[in-house]
N, C-alpha and C positions, 0 to 999 in steps of 0.2 A: 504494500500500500504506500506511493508516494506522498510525500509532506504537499500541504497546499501554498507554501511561499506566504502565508497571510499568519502575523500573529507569532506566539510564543511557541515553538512545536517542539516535544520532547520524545523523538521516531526511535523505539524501542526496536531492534529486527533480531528475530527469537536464528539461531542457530543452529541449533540443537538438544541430544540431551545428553548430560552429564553422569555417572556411574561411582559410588564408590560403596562396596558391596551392598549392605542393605538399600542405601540412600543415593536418592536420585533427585535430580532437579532437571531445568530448562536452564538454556545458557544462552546467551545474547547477548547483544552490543547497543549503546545508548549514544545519540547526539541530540540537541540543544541547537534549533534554528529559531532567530527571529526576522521574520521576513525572508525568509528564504536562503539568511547565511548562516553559515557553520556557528558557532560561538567556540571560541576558543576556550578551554578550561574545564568544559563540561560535556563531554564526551568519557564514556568509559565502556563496563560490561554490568550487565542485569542477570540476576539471578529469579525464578519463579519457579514454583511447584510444577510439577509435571502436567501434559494434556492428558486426553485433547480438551483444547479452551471450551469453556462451559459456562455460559450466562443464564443458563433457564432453570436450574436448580440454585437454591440457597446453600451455602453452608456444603457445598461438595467437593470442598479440599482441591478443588482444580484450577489448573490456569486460567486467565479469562480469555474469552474467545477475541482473535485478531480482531481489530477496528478501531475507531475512535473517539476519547471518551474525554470530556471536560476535567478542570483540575479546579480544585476547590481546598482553602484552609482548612486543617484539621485540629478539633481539641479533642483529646481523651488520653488514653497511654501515651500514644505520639500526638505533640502538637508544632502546629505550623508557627507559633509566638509562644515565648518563655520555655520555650526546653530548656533540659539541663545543661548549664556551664561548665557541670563535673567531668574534670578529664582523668582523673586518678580511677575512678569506678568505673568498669565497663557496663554499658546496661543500664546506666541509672536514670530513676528517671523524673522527667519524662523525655521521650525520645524524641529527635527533632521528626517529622512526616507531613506528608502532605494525603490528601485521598483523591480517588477517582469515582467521577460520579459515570453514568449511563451506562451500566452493567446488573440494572434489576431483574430481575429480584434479590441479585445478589448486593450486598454493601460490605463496608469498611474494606475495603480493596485501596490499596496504602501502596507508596512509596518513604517506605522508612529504612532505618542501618539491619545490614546484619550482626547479629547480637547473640551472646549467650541464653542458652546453653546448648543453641544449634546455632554455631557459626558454618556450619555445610550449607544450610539454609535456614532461613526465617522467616519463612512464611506459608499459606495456606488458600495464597489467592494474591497475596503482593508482591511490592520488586522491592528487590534488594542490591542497590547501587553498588558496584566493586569494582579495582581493580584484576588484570587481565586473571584467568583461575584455569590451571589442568582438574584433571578429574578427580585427582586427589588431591586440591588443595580445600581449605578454608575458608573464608573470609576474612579480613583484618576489620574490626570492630571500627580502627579511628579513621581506617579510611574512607569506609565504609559511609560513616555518620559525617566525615566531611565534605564526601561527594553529596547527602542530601541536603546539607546545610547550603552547597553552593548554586542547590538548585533554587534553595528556597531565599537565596538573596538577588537571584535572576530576575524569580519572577515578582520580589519585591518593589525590583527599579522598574518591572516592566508593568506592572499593574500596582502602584504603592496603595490606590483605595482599598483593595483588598485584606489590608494590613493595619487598617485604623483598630478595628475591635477582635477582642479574642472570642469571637464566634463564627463559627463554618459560615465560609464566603463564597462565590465562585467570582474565581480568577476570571474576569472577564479576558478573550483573548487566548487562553493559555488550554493548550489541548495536548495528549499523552496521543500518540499514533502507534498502537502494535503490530506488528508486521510476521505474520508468519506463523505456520500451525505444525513445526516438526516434529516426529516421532523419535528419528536416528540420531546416531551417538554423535558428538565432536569429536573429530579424531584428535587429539593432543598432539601430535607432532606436528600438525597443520597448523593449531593453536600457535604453540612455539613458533613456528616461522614467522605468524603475523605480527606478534612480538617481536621480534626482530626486523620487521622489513619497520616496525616503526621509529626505531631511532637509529636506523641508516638513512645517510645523507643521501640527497637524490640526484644522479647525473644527470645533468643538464640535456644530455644528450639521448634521454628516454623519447620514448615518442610516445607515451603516455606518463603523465602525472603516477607519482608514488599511492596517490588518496586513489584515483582510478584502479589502477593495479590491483591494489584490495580491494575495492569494491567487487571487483571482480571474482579474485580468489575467493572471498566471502561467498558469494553467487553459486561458486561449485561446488565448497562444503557445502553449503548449505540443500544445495537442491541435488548434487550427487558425492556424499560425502562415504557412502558405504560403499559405492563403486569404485570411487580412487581409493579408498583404504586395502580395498580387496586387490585390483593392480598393482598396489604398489607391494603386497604383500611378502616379506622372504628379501627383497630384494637390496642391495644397497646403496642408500643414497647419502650423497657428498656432494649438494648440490654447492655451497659456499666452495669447500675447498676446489670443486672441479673448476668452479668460475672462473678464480683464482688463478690457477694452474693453466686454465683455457687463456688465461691473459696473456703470461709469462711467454706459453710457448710460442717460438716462432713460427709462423707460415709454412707448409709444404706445396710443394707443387702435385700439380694431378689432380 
């Protein structure tokens, strides 16, 4: 589902899903357009409970289903004004979050930190902001909590009315876009790469953009991720060093 260029858009695109023996999530990547540009700073990966997305039951532990759903202050556990300042205590609260509305019957569908005593995941139908994760890692609680903090001072500057009274507002403007319904694993080596293709420098001399590039590779895990896994199976790859090496050597003829 592409962004409409209008407004505050926060384009969740789901990737896959994640594995570590009992425990399973959804895994995904987050950017932050207003108006149709990027925002620097607030772009990461999203964590949610498994599919398939499910708006027509309450209370059924599932992800919500792809589309587009307004963003609205939130008070209770997590609140979108006066959370906790505490940084000694993980968890404590209250948590910074914001909520998403137009997913009824179902509610409290939250963008808040991932937190103890499941840092694997936190949640039951929301997102959980993070940086980049293989299938066995974690969550980091402060990162976590300060990727939502910086969402929630975005859409401060971008809708401040919203922020006069500590009661549930909607963000006029400010819409979450979820993109995508996967079943299939992430494969973690592909992960890894993208990580790395991110803070390599970009030669000049690409004939596509570094951001394109991924966009792309993104495009193939996601939609044939179990079929390159399978290809590539057994096999060895040394894509950096071959590059590398492909540089060095000189020319043959023939």
């Amino acid at each position: 589902m592409p962004i409409t260029n209008k407004g505050w858009e926060l384009h969740v695109k789901r990737l896959g899903v994640q594995k570590k023996g009992s425990l399973k999530r959804t895994y995904g990547d987050y950017q932050v357009y207003i108006d149709g540009k990027a925002e620097g700073g607030l772009s990461g990966h999203m964590c949610e409970t498994i599919g398939p997305g499910d708006n027509k039951k309450k209370n059924n532990g599932k992800r919500i289903q792809q589309g587009t759903y307004p963003l609205w202050t939130q008070f209770g556990r997590y609140r979108t004004i006066g959370y906790s300042k505490d940084l000694a205590t993980p968890g404590a609260s209250h948590m910074p979050g914001l909520v998403l509305h137009g997913a009824e019957p179902r509610d409290g569908i939250l963008i808040h930190p991932g937190h103890p005593p499941s840092l694997y995941l936190s949640s039951i139908g929301c997102f959980n902001p993070t940086n980049p994760l293989s299938s066995d890692d974690v969550m980091n609680i402060w990162d976590s909590r300060a990727r939502v903090i910086a969402l929630i001072e975005s859409l401060k500057g971008f809708f401040p009315n919203a922020f006069v009274h500590e009661t549930s507002t909607h963000i006029k403007g400010a819409t979450v876009i979820v993109d995508g319904e996967p079943k299939d694993a992430v494969p973690d080596a592909m992960l890894k790469e993208f990580a790395s293709a991110n803070v390599m420098a970009t030669p000049a001399s690409l004939p596509v953009s570094k951001k394109g590039a991924k966009q792309c590779a993104e495009w193939m895990v996601k939609n044939f991720g179990a079929e390159l896994t399978q290809a590539v199976k057994g096999k060895p790859m040394r894509s950096n060093t071959c590059a590398r090496s492909s540089a060095r050597r000189p020319p043959t003829n023939g």
